[in-house]
N, C-alpha and C positions, 0 to 999 in steps of 0.2 A: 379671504384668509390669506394673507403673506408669510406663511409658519415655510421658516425652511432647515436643514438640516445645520448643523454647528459643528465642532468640535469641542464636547462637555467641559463646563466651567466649576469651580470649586461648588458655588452654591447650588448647582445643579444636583449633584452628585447627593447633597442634602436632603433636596428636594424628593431626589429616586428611593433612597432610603423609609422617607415617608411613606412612597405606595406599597413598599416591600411589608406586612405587617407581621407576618408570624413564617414558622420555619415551612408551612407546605408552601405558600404560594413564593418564598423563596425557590424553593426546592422547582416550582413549577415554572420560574421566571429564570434563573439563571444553572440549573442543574447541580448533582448532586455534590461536585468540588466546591461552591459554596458555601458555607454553613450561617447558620443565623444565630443571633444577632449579628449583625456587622456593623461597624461603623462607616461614616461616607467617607471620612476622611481615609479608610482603606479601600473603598470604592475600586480608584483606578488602578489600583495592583489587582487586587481579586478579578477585574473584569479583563485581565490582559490576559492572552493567550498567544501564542505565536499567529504571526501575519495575520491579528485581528486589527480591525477600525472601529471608534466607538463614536455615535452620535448622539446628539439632543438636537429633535425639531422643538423649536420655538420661533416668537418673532423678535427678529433681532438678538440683540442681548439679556430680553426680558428670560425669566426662569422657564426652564424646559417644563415642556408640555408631555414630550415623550422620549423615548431610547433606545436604539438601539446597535445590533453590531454586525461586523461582518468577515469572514476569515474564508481562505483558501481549505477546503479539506480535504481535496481529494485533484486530482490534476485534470483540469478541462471544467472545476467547479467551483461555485462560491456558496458559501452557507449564509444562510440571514437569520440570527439567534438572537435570543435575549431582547425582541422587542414588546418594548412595555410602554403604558399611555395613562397619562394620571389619572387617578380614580375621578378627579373634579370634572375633569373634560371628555370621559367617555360615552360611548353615543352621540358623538358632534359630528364623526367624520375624519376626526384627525387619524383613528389610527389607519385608515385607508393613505392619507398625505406623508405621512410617515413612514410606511413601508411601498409607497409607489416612489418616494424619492431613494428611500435605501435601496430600493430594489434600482435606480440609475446608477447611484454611487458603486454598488458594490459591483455591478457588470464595469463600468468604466475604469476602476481604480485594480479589476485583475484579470483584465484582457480577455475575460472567459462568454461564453454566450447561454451558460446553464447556469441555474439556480437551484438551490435546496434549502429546507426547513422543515422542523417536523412543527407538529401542533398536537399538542391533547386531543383525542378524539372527542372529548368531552366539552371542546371549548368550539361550539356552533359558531358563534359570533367570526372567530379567527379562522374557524373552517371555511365559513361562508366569503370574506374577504380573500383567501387567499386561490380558492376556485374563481372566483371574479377574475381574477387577477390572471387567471391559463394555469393555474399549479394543480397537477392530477398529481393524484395518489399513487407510490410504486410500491405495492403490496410487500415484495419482496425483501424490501428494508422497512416495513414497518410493522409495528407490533402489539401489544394487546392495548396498550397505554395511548400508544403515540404514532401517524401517520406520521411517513417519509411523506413527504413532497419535494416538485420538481418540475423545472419548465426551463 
């Protein structure tokens, strides 16, 4: 697999739209300032937020496979949100290569040596990868819905 990290292209953004299908797993992929329907073509405003970065792993220029971002949110930390992987290609692995390269980008591009993310408690698959990965749960910031994580 040669899928490496991009900076999102018009048809990508199309592509993303596609996996998005109704308003909860909107609500559950990029949070409540969101609203659905959206169009891609507003994609890249909606997904902007102060000192974020947004990605597509694909290979090459071919259409993204997956997405996601990354912002400073606290000082000494970087958050890694809104990563999503096409409903075609999940269970392949990608989303493991996807958030092991975001997780380089996003340490390298803001000088920090912590990371943060919450997950669904209900989302095993992304619980299980993101333990693999050294991310424990800080109870403290997390809640009925959604584990804080951090490494």
């Amino acid at each position: 697999m040669d899928y490496r990290l991009r900076a999102p292209q018009a048809a990508d953004y199309a592509a993303i739209t596609s996996w998005v299908p109704d308003a909860a797993a909107c609500l559950r992929w990029a949070g409540p300032r969101m609203s659905f329907p959206f169009a891609a073509a507003d994609l890249p405003t909606l997904l902007t937020m102060e000192s974020s970065h947004s990605y597509c792993l694909a290979r090459g220029d071919a259409l993204a496979v997956g997405f996601g971002q990354h912002w400073v949110n606290r000082p000494g930390a970087v958050h890694v949100g809104r990563i999503l992987v096409s409903p075609q290609v999940r269970g392949q692995g990608l989303g493991r290569v996807l958030v092991e390269q975001l997780l380089a980008r996003a340490l390298q591009v803001s000088g920090v040596d912590t990371v943060t993310l919450r997950v669904y408690r209900d989302n095993g698959a992304a619980l299980a990868l993101y333990t693999s990965l050294g991310f424990a749960q800080v109870t403290a910031e997390s809640n009925a819905e959604m584990f804080f994580m951090q490494r």
